[in-house]
N, C-alpha and C positions, 0 to 999 in steps of 0.2 A: 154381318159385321166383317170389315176387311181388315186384318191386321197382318201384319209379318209373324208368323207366329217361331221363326228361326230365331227373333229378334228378345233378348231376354230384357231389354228398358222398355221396347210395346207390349210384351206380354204384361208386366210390374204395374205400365199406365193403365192399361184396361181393368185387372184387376183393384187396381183403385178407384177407378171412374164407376164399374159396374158390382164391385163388391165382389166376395169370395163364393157365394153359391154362383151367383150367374155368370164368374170369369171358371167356376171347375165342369157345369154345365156346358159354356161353347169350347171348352179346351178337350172335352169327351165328345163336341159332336166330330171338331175337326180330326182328333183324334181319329174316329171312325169312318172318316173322308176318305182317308189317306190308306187304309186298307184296303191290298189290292187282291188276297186269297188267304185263308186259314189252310195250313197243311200240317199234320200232327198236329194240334189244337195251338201252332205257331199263329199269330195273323205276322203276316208280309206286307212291310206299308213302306211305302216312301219317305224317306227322311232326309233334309239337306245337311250335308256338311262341308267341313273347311277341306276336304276333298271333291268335295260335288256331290252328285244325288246318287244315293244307296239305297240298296232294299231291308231295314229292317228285320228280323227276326224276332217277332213276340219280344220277351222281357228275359232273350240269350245273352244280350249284352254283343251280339256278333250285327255284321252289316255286311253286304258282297257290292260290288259293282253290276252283279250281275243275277237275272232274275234266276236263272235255272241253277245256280249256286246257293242263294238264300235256298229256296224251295230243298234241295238236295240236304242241306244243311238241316233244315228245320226236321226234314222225314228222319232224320239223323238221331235226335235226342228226344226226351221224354217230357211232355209239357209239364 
């Protein structure tokens, strides 16, 4: 299933088209797509934003432009 998943009206269609178990199901595979390492028990995944593409940190609530900053960052705090 190809959706824009940046896109918060494709995400809203899908889960109407396919119901809420099967839109929390593909929203966890893609989710797990997009991880690119677990470091401190952080996972590092790609995320687009209205800045461009950032490295995610776990649920820090931080992003870098840059992979060895996320990484650095994440060895940083306590999962």
């Amino acid at each position: 299933m190809e959706i824009n998943w940046n896109n918060p009206a494709a995400r809203a269609r899908l889960a109407v088209r396919i119901g809420s178990a099967a839109y929390n199901e593909a929203a966890e595979r893609h989710h797990k797509s997009t991880v690119i390492e677990t470091v401190n028990g952080h996972e590092i995944r790609t995320v687009s934003s209205r800045f461009g593409s950032l490295f995610s940190t776990g649920n820090t609530g931080r992003a870098f432009y840059d992979l060895t900053d996320a990484r650095n960052f994440a060895r940083s705090v306590a999962a």
